[in-house]
C-alpha positions as CSV (number, residue, x, y, z in Angstrom):
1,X,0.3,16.3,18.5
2,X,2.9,15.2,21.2
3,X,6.0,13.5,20.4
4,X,5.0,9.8,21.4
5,X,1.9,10.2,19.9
6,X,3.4,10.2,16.8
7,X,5.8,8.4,17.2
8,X,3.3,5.3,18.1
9,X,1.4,6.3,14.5
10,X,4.8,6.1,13.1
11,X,5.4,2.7,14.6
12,X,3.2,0.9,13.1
13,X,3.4,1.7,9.4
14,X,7.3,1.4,9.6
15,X,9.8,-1.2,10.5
16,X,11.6,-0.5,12.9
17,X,10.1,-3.1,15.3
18,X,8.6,-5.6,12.9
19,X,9.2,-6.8,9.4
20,X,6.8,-5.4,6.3
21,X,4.1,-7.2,5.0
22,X,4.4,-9.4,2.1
23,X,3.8,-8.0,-1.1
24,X,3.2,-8.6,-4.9
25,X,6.0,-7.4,-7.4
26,X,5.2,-5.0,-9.7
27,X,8.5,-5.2,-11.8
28,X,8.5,-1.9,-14.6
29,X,7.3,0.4,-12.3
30,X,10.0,-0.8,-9.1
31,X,12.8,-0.6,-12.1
32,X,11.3,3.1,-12.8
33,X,11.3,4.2,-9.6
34,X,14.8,2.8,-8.5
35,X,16.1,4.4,-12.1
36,X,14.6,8.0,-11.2
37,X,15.2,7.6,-7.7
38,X,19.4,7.4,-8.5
39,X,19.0,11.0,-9.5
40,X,18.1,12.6,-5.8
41,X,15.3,14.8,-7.3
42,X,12.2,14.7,-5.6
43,X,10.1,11.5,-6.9
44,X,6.6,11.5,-7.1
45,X,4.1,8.2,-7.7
46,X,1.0,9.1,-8.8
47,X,-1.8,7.7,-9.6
48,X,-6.1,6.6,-9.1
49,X,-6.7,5.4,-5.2
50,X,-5.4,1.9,-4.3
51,X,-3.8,1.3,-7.9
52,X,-0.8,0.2,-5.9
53,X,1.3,3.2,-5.2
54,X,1.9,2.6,-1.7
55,X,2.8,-0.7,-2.2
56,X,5.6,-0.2,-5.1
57,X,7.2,2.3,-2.6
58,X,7.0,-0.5,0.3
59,X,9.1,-2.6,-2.2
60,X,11.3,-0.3,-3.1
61,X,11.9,0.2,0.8
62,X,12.9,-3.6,0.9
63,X,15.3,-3.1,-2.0
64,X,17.0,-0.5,-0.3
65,X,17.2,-2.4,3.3
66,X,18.2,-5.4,1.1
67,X,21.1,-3.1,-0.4
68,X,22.4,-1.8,3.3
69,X,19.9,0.6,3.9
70,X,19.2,0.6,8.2
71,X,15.6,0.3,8.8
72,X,16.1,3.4,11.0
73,X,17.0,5.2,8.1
74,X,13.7,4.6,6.4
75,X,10.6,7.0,7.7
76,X,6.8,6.1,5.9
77,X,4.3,8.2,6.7
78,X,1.0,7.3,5.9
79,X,-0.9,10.7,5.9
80,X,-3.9,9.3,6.1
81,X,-3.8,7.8,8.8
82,X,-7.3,9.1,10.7
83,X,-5.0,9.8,14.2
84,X,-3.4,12.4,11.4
85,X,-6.6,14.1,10.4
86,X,-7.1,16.6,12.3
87,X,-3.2,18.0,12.4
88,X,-2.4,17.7,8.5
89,X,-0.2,21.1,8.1
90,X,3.2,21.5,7.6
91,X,3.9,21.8,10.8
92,X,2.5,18.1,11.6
93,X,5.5,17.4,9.0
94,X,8.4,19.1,10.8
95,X,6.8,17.8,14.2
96,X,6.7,14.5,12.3
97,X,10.3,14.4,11.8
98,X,11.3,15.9,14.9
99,X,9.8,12.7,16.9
100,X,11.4,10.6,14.1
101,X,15.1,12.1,14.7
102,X,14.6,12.0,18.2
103,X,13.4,8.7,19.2
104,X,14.6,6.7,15.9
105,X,17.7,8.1,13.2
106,X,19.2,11.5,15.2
107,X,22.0,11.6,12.7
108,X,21.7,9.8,9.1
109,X,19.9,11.0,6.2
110,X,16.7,9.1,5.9
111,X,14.5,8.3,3.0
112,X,11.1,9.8,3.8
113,X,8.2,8.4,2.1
114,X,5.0,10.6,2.3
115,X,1.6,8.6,1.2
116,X,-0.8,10.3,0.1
117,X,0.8,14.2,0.1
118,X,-1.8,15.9,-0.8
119,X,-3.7,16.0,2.2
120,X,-1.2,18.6,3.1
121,X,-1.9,22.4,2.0
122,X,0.9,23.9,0.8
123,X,3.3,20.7,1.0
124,X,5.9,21.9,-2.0
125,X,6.9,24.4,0.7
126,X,8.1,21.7,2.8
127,X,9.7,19.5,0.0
128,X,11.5,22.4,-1.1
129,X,13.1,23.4,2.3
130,X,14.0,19.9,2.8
131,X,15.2,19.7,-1.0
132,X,17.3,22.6,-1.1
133,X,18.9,21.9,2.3
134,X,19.9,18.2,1.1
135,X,18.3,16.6,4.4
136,X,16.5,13.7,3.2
137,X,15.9,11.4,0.2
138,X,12.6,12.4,-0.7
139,X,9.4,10.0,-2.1
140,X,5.6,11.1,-2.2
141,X,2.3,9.5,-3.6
142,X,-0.9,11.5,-4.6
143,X,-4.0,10.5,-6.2
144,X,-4.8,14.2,-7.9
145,X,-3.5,14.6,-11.2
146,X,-3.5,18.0,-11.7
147,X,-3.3,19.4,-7.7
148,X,0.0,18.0,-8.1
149,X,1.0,19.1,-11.3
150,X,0.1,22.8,-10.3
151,X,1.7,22.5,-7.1
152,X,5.4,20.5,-8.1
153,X,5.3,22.2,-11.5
154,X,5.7,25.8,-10.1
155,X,7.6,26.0,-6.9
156,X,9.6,22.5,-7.8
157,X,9.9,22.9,-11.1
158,X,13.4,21.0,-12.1
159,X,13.6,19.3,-8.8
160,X,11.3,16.3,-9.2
161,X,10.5,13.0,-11.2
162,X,7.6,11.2,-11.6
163,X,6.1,7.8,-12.2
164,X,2.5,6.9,-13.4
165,X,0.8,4.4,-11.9
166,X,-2.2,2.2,-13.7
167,X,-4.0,-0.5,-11.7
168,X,-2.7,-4.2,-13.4
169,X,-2.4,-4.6,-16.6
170,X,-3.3,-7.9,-17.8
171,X,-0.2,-9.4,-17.6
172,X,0.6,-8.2,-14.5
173,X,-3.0,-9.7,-13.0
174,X,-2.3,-13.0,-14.9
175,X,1.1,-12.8,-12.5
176,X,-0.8,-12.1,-9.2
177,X,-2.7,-15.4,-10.3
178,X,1.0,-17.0,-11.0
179,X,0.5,-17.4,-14.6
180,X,3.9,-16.3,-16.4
181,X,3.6,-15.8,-20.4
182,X,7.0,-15.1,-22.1
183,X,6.7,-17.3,-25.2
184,X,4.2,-18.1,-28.0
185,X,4.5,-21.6,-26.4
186,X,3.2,-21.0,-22.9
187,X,0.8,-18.7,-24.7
188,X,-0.9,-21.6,-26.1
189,X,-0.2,-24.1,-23.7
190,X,-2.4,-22.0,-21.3
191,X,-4.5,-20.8,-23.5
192,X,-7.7,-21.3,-21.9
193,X,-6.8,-20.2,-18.4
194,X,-5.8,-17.4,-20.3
195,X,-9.1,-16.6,-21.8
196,X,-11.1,-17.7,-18.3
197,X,-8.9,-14.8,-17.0
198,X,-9.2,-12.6,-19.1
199,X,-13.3,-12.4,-18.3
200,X,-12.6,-11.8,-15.4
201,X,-10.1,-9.2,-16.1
202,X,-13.1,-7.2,-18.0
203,X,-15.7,-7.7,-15.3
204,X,-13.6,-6.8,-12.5
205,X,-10.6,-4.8,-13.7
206,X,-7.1,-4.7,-12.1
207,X,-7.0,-3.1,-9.0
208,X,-4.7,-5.1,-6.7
209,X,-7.0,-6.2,-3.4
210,X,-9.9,-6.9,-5.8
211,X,-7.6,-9.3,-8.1
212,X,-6.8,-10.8,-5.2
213,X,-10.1,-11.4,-3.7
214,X,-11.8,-14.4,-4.5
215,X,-15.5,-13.7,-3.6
216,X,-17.7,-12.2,-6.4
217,X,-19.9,-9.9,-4.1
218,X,-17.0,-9.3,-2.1
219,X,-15.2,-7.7,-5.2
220,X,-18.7,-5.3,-6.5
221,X,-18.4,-4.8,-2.7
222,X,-14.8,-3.6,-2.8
223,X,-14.9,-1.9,-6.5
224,X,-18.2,0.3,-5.4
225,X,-16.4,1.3,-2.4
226,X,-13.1,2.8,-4.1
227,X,-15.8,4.8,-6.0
228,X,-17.3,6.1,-3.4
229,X,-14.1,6.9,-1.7
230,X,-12.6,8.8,-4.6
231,X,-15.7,11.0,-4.7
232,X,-16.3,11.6,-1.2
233,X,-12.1,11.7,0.2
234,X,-10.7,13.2,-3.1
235,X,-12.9,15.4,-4.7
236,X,-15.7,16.4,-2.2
237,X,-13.9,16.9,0.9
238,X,-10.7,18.0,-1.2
239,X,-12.8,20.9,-3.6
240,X,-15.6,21.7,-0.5
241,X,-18.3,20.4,-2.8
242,X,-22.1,20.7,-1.6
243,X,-24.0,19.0,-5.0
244,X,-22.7,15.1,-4.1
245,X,-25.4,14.0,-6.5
246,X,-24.6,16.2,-9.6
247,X,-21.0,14.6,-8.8
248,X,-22.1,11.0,-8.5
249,X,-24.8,11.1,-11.6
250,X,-21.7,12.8,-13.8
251,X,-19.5,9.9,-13.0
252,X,-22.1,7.1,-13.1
253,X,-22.7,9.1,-16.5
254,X,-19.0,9.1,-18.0
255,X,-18.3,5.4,-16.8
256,X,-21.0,4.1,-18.5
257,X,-19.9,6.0,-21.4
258,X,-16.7,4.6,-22.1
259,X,-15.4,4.4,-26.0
260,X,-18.0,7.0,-26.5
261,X,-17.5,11.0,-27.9
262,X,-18.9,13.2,-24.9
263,X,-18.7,17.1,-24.8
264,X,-19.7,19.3,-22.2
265,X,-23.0,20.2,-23.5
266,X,-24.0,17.1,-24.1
267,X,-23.5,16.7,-19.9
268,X,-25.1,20.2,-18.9
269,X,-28.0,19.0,-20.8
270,X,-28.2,15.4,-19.2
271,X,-27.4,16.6,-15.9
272,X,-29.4,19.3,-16.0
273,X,-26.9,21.8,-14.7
274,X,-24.7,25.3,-15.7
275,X,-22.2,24.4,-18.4
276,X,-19.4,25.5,-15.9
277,X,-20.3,23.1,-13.1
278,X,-20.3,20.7,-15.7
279,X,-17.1,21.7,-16.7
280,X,-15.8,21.7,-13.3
281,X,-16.5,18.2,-12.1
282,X,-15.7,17.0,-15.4
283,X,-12.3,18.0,-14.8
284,X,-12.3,16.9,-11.1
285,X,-13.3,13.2,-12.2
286,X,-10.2,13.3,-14.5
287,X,-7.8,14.5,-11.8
288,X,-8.6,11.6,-9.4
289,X,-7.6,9.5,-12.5
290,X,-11.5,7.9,-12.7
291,X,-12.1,9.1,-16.1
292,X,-9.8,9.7,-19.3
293,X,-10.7,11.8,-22.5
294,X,-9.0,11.1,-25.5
295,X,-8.9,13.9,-28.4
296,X,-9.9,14.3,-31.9
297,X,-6.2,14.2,-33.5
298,X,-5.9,17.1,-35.9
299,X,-2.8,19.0,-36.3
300,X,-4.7,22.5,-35.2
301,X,-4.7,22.2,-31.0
302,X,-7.6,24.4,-31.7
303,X,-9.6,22.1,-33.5
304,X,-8.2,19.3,-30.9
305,X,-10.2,21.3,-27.8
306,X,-13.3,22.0,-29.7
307,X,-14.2,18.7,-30.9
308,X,-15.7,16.0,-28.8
309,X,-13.8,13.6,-26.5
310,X,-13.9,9.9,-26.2
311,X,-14.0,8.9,-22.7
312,X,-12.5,5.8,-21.2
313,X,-12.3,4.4,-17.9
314,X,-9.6,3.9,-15.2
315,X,-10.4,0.4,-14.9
316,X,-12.8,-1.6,-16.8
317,X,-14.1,-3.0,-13.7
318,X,-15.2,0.0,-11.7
319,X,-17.0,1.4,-14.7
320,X,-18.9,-2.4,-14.8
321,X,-19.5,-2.4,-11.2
322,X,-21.7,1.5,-11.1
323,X,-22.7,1.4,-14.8
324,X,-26.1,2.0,-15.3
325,X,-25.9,0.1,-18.4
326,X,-26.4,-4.2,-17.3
327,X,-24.1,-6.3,-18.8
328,X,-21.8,-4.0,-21.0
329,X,-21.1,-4.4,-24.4
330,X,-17.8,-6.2,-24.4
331,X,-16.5,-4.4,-27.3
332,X,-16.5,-1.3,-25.5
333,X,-14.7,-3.1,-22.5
334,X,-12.1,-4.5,-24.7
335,X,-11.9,-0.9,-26.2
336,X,-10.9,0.2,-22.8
337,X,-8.5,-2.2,-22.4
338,X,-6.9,-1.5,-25.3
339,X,-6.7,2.3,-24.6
340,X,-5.2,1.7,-21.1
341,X,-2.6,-0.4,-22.8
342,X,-1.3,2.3,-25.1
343,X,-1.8,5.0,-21.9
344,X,1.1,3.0,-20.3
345,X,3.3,3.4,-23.3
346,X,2.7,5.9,-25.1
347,X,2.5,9.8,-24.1
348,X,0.5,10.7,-27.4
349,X,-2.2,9.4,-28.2
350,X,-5.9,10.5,-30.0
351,X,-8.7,8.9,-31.8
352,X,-8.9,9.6,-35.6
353,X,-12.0,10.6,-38.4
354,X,-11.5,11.4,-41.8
355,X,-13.4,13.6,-43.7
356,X,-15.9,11.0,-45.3
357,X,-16.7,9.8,-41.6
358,X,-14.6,6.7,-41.2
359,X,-13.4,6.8,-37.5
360,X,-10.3,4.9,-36.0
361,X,-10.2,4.5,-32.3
362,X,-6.7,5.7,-32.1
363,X,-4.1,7.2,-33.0
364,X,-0.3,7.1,-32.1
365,X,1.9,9.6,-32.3
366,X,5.3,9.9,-31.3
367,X,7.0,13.6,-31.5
368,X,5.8,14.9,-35.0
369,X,5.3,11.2,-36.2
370,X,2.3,9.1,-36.5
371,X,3.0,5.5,-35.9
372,X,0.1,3.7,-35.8
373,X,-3.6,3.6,-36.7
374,X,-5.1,1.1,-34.3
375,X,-9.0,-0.3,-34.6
376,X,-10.3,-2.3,-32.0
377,X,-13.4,-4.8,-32.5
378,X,-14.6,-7.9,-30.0
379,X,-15.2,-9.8,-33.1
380,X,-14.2,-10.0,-36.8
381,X,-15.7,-13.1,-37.8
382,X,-19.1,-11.3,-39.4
383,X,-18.3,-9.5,-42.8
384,X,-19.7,-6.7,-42.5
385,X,-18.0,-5.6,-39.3
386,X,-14.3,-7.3,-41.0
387,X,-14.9,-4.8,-44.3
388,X,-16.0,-1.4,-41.7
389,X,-12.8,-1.7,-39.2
390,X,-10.2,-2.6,-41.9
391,X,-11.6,0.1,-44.5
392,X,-11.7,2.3,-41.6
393,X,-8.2,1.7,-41.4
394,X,-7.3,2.4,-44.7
395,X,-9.2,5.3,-45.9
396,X,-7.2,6.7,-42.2
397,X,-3.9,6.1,-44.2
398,X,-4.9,7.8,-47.2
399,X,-6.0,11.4,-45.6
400,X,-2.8,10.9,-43.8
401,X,-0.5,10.4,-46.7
402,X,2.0,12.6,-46.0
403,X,3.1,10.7,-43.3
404,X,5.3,7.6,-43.9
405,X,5.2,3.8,-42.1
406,X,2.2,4.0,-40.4
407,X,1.5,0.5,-39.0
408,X,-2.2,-0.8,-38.9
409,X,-3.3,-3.0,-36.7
410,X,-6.9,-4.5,-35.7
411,X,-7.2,-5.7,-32.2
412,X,-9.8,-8.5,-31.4
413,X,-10.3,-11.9,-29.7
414,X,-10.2,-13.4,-33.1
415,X,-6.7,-15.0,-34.5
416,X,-4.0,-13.3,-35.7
417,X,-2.9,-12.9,-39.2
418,X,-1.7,-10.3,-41.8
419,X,-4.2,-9.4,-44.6
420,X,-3.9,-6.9,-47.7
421,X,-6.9,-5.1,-47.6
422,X,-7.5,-3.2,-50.7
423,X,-3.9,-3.0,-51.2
424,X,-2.9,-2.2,-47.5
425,X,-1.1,-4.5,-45.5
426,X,-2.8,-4.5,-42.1
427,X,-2.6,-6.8,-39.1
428,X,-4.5,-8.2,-37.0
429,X,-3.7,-9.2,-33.6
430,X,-5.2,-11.4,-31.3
431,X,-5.8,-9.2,-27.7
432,X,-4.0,-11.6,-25.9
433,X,-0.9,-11.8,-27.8
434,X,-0.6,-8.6,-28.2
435,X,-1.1,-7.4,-24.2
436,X,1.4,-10.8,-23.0
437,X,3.8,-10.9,-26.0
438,X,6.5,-8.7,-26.1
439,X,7.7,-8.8,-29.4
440,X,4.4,-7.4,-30.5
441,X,3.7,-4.4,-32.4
442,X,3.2,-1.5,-30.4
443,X,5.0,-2.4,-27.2
């Protein structure tokens, strides 16, 4: 590409002519990025397509202009950008900068922002160079897990931070519909917005532009085609893929199997395919960020990668909008929820069964420590189901003896309280004071 070509890309995702666009604050992950981005290294957002990545960078672009930053020392490229598509190299970087030094910033050091890196073979090699010669400040998004894991954790290994990015949690979407909770008080006071929202929430997830968009078909509309685009742009085009249907039946599949233990038989055999294709796009749906599997905690790793996974969901609402399944149990929706919760806070987490069969759906761990045994149910109120989650809970705490302090806690729509349960103290938390409230357990 010639230099004004682009340059007149550049122009209009940057700027230097015209202000940005208003945008939605996304507080803890703008104070993570500004935190790792004071060390210099390398900082990378990652995260599932149109969680918000691009737009926690573009505020942390308006910080820095709001700090002294020129605008002509700021450089966003948005690789995919379809005038881009047919140039993505590492030479479209270095000719990307060239036109940018020439026409815009021939002397500072800028803060490059690279959405969406990789598109771009090879694109360590470039970070590295402009790393090692101290040229730029240096930000990149990607929306493949482990692409750039393999690629960062080799050749810029030392040299780079990241940050994990979820679509909204609750409390975030209860902010992008300017409903604040800090207190008990304005817990209660709003209590039945709260719990209108929170439907929603389940149905239609967090993503950003669907929170934000008020039309019901519009939303499906939107949700359906972010799956679509994460299987077509980052795992069909991105792994050269020629069996599109094995890859959409697997993830229509696993989303409608969320909460669920799946292995990799148990998909060869209802896809009808080889146990390594299987394999394969299994671990291409989890790279995108679509699908999670949580682990069988046991203390042998062994025994942790022979056992069957749970799977959960990216977002409660994409998994709602392709499910095969009308009208999804809501315990298994508020099961997700829960799970994407703990994802955001804690690093270890697995799901638990002892050896007379009692499961708990998950375990925290932090270092060698477990910390808590948590159970999630929609709705305590009948007996039976009260008696199964807490015993659950404490037979858990028995086979784990030998660890010390480990809080229980049941999660459900019900009221909160503290009960002894056949001499355990256990607590159980109502779902919306524990996702809004900060003093609670867990957070």
């Amino acid at each position: 590409m010639q230099k004004e070509e682009i340059l007149q890309v550049l122009d209009e995702w940057n700027c230097w002519s015209k202000p940005f666009k208003n945008s939605f604050l996304r507080k803890e992950y703008e104070d993570e990025v500004l935190r790792k981005s004071n060390s210099h290294e390398i900082l990378f957002v990652k995260g599932v397509r149109r969680s918000g990545k691009s737009t926690i960078l573009l505020n942390h672009i308006k910080m820095l202009l709001k700090n002294g930053v020129s605008k002509e020392e700021i450089l966003f490229v948005n690789l995919e950008d379809p005038r881009f598509a047919s140039a993505l190299s590492l030479e479209l970087l270095e000719e990307i900068k060239k036109a940018y030094r020439y026409y815009i910033n021939p002397d500072k050091k800028p803060y490059i922002f690279l959405d969406e890196i990789q598109n771009i073979d090879n694109f360590e090699k470039w970070l590295l160079k402009e790393y090692e010669l101290q040229s730029s400040y240096l930000y990149a998004t990607g929306s493949n897990s482990k692409l750039l894991s393999r690629e960062i954790g080799t050749a810029l290994s030392g040299r780079y931070l990241d940050v994990l990015v979820f679509p909204l949690s609750f409390k975030e979407f209860l902010s992008f519909k300017n409903i604040t909770v800090k207190t008990p008080y304005e817990l209660l006071s709003q209590y039945q917005a709260i719990e209108r929202y929170f439907e929603e929430y389940m149905e239609f997830g967090g993503f950003p532009k669907v929170v934000l968009t008020d039309d019901v078909e519009l939303k499906s509309s939107e949700l359906k085609n972010y799956f679509d685009s994460i299987l077509l742009r980052d795992i069909v085009a991105r792994y050269k893929l020629d069996n599109f249907q094995a890859l959409q039946q697997l993830a229509i599949f696993l989303l409608s199997s969320v909460s669920n233990q799946i292995s990799i038989t148990k998909i060869k055999n209802h896809l009808g395919v080889s146990f390594d294709l299987a394999n394969r796009y299994f671990e291409y749906l989890q790279n995108t960020f679509v699908i999670d599997a949580l682990p069988l905690f046991d203390w042998s790793y062994k025994k942790q990668l022979s056992n069957p996974k749970k799977i959960y969901s990216i977002d409660t609402g994409l998994s709602q909008r392709v499910s095969f399944a009308v009208g999804k149990k809501l315990g298994d929706m508020l099961e997700n929820i829960v799970f994407l919760e703990l994802k955001r806070d804690h690093d270890e987490i697995y799901y638990f069964k002892t050896a007379q069969n009692y499961e708990v759906d998950f375990l925290v761990k932090e270092r060698e420590r477990i910390t808590h045994l948590v159970q999630v149910s929609y709705s305590i109120k009948d007996e039976k189901t009260y008696k199964r989650e807490l015993r659950a809970l404490v037979k858990a705490k028995e086979e784990l003896q030998n660890q010390q302090n480990i809080e229980l806690l049941l999660i459900t729509t019900d009221k909160s309280q503290d009960v002894a349960f056949e001499g355990i103290e256990i607590k159980i938390v109502n779902i919306y004071e524990w996702l809004l409230l900060k003093n609670m357990e867990i957070k």
